[in-house]
C-alpha positions in Angstrom: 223.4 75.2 87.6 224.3 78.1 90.0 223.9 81.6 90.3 227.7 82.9 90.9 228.7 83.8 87.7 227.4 85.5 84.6 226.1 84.0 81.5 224.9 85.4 78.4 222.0 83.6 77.7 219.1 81.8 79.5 216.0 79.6 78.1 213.6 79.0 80.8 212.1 76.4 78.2 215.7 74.4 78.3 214.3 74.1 82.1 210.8 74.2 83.8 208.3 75.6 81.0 205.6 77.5 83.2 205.7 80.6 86.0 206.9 78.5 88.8 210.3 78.0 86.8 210.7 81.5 86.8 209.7 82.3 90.3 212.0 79.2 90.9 214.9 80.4 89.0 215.3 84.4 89.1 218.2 84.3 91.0 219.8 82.1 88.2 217.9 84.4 85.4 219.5 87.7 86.8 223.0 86.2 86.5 222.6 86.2 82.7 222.5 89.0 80.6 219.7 87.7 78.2 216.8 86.2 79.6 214.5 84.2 76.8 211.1 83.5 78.4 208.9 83.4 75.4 205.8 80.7 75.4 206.3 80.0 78.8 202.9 80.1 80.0 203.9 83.1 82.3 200.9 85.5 83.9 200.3 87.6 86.6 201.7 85.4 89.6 205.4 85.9 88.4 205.2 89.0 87.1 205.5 91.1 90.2 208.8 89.0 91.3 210.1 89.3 87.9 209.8 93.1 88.2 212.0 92.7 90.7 214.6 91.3 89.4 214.7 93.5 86.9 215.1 96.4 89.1 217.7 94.6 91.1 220.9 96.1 91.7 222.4 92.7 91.8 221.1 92.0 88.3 223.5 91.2 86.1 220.7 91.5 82.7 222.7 94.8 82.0 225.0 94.2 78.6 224.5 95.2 75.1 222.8 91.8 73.9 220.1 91.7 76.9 217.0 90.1 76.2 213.7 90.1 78.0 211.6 87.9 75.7 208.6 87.4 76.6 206.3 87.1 73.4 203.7 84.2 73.4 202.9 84.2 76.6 199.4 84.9 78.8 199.8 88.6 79.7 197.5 91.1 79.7 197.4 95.1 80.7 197.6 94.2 84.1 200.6 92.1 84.1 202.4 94.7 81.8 201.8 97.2 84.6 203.6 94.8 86.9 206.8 94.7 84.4 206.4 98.3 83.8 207.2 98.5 87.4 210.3 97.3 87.2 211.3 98.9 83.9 211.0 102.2 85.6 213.4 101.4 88.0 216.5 103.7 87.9 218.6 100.4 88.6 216.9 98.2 85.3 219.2 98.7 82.7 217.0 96.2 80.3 217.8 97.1 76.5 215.6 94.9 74.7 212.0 94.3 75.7 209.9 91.4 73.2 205.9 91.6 74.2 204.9 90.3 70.9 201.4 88.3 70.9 200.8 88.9 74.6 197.4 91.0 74.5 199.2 94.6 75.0 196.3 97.3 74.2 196.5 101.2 74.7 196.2 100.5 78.4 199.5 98.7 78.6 201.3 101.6 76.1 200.0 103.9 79.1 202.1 102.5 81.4 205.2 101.5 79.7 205.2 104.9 78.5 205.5 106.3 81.8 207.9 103.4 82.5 210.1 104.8 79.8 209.9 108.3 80.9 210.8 107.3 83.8 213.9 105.6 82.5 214.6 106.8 79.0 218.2 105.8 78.6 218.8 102.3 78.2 215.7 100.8 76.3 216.9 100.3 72.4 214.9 97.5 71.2 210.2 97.2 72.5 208.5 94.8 69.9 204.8 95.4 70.9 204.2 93.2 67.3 200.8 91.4 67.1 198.9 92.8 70.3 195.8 95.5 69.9 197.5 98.9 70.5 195.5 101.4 68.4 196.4 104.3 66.8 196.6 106.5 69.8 198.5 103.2 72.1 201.1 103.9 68.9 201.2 107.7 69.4 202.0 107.4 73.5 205.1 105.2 72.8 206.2 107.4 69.7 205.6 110.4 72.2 208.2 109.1 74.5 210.6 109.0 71.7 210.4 112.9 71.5 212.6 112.6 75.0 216.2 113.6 74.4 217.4 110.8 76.6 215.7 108.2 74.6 217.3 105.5 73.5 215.1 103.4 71.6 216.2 102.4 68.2 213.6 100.2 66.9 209.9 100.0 67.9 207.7 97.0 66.6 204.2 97.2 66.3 203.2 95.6 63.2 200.0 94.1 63.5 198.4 93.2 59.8 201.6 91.8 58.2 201.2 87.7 56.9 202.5 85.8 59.9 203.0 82.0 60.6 200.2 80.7 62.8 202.2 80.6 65.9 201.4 78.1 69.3 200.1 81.6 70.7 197.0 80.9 68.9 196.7 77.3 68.7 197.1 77.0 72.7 194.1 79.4 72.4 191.7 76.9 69.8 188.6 75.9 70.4 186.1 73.6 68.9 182.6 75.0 68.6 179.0 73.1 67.6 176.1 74.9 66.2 173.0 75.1 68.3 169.7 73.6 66.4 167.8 75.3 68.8 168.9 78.7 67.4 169.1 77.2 63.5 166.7 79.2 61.2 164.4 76.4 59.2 166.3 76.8 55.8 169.7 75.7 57.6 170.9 71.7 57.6 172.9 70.6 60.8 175.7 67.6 60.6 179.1 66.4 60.8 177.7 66.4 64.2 176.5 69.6 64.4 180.0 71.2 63.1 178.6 71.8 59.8 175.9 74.0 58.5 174.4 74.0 54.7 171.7 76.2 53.1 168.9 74.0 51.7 165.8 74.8 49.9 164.0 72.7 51.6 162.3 73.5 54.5 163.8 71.7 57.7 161.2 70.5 60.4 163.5 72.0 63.4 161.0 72.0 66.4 159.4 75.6 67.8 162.1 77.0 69.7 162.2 81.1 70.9 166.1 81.5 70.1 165.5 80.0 67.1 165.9 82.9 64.1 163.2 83.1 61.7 163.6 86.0 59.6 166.9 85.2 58.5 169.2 82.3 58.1 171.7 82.5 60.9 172.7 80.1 63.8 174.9 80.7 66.7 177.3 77.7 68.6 176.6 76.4 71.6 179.6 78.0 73.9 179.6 81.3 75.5 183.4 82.6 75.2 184.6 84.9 78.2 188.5 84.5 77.6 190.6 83.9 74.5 189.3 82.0 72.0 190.8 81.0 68.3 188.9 79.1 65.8 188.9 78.8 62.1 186.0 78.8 59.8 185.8 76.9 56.0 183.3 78.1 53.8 182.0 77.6 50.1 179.8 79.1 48.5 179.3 82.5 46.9 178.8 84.3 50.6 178.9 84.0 54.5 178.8 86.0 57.3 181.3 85.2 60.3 180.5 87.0 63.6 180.2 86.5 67.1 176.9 88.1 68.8 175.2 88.1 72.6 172.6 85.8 73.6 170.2 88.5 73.6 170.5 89.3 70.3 167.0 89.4 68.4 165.7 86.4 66.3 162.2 87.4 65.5 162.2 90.9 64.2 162.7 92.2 60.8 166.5 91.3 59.0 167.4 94.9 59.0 167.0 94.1 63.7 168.2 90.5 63.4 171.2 90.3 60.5 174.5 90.5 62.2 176.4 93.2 62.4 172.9 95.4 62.2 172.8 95.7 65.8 175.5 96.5 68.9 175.0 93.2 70.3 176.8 91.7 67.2 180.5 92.0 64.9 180.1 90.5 61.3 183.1 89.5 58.8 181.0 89.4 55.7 183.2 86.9 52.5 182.6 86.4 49.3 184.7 85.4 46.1 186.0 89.2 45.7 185.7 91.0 49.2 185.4 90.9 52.8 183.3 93.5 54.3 183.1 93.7 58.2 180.1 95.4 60.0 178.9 96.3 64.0 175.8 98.5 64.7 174.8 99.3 60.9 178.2 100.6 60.3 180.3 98.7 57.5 183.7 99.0 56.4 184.6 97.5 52.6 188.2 95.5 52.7 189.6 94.2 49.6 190.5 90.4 50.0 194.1 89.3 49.6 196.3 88.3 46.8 196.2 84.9 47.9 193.1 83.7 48.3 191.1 81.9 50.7 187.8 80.1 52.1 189.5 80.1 55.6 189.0 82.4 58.1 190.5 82.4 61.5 188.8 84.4 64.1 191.1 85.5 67.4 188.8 86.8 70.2 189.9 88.4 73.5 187.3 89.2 75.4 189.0 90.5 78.7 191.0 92.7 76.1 187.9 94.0 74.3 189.2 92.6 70.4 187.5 90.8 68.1 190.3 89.9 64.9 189.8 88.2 61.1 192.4 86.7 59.6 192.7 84.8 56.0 194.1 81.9 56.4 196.0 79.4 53.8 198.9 77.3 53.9 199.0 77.5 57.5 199.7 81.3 57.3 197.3 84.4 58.8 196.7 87.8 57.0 194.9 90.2 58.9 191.9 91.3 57.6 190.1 93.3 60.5 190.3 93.8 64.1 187.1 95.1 66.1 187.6 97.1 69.5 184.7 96.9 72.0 184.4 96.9 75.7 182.6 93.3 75.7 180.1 93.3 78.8 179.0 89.5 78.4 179.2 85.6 76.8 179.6 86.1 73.2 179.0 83.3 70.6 179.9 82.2 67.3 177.7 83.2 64.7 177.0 82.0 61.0 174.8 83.0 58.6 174.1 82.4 54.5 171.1 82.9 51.8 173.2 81.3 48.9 172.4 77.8 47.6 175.7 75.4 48.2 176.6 77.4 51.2 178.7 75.5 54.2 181.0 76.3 56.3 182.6 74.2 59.7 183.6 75.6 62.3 187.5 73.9 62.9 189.9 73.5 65.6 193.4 74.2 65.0 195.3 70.9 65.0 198.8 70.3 66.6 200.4 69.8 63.7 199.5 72.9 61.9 
């Protein structure tokens, strides 16, 4: 394989899967026109080289069908300023631009909207699908469009349409365990500690002060700092799904301890007919979908301050909610019930989903 002529297409995955291919291959990427680098494990250490190359005047990723595909992989705001480098560059003549499922929020529109100002007439194709733009990340890249040297043709940013659980996610599971030491008394710990029932019985859990006694919640043993995906099965007639901080009260009143009644906590509320999600006493009502489900999947970027809900069944995500918070500190799974013949496990996703 050699640099001298030009291709149309290359597949870093065909080759060396990670960063260091790419850092290892740009002078063989920039002698094709579409470049397919999706789920490649790439993040900040090639970005800055890839930028680049895609300023290069030697770069030959200049034809109709170019392709910069990078969806799936670990990028965040900072590494998209990198790229945005390089797309601003009166020499990058990139068409097509895939950043699908890579953690883009209203930071990152910021700059590839000044990239694109910058150089407004050769970008046709930006899928920004599946990241955490907002309303207003939406409006600076629609803004841009206004330009009468745009060329953009199609922009993607659907975020809440049904969706195949994707290796994004899965490379991003986690197992959790509940914590007995933070168990209320009317909760029942097994499947080694993965599983939590309400029982009217009394359980003899040991004095403990993080344990919750005014209502029937436990949080899970690990603090999560990164990204995070795990899935949830419940039964029952209700249960609250949330994430809260370690400092979150257990001893006061339910209206100071209940998740989602205090900033130190983000609540998915199901139930047979309804989700309801809830941060800080305020509550939003969401209808639950047609097809539905006792699995929830909950997506958490921490670094990029989101907290998402999904419905899952049949191996397939619908978005329920997504929460948007500055997140200052560990955060922890959180589970709590009042119903008779509630459970719930917290699940890994397996491989073979």
């Amino acid at each position: 394989m050699t640099s001298e002529a030009t291709e149309e297409e290359f597949d870093l995955k065909r080759y060396i899967r990670s960063e260091e291919g790419v850092v290892k291959l740009l002078a063989v990427i920039i002698s094709y026109t579409r470049a397919l680098l999706n789920c490649c494990n790439l993040t900040e250490n090639c970005c800055t080289d890839l930028a680049i190359a895609m300023s290069s005047t030697s770069s030959h990723l200049t034809e109709l069908d170019l392709k910069l595909d990078l969806s799936g992989n670990d990028l965040e705001d900072p590494e998209v300023k990198l790229l945005s480098a390089g797309l601003a560059s009166p020499h990058c003549q990139l068409e097509t631009l895939r950043l699908s499922f890579c953690g883009v929020t209203e930071e990152g529109c910021t700059f590839l909207a000044s990239a694109l100002s910058s150089n407004p007439s050769h970008l046709r194709q930006l899928d920004l699908s599946y990241n955490h733009l907002q309303d207003s990340g939406v409006k600076l890249i629609s803004l841009y469009r206004d330009n009468p040297l745009c060329k953009l043709e199609k922009l993607s940013v659907d975020h809440d349409a049904e969706c195949y659980l994707k290796s994004t996610l899965k490379k991003y599971a986690c197992t959790l365990t509940f914590d007995t030491n933070t168990a209320a008394q009317s909760l029942f710990l097994h499947d080694g500690g993965k599983q939590v029932t309400w029982v009217r019985q009394i359980q003899q859990h040991p004095g403990h002060p993080e344990r919750y006694e005014s209502v029937s919640q436990v949080l899970c043993h690990q603090g999560l700092t990164r990204r995070h995906y795990w899935e949830v099965e419940w039964r029952g007639r209700w249960v609250d799904v949330a994430v809260a901080t370690r400092g979150i009260r257990r001893r006061a009143s339910p209206y100071l301890c209940a998740f989602g009644n205090t900033d130190q906590s983000w609540s998915l509320y199901c139930s047979e007919d309804h989700y309801s999600v809830q941060h800080d006493h305020q509550s939003v009502r969401i209808a639950a979908p047609l097809r539905r489900s006792n699995r929830v999947g909950v997506f958490l970027d921490w670094l990029g301050g989101t907290l998402s809900f999904y419905s899952v069944s049949s191996g397939t995500l619908s978005h329920i909610y997504t929460f948007y918070s500055p997140f200052t500190e560990p955060l922890y799974a959180g589970f709590g019930m009042e119903e008779e013949d509630c459970s719930r496990a917290a699940a890994k996703v397996e491989n073979d989903m």
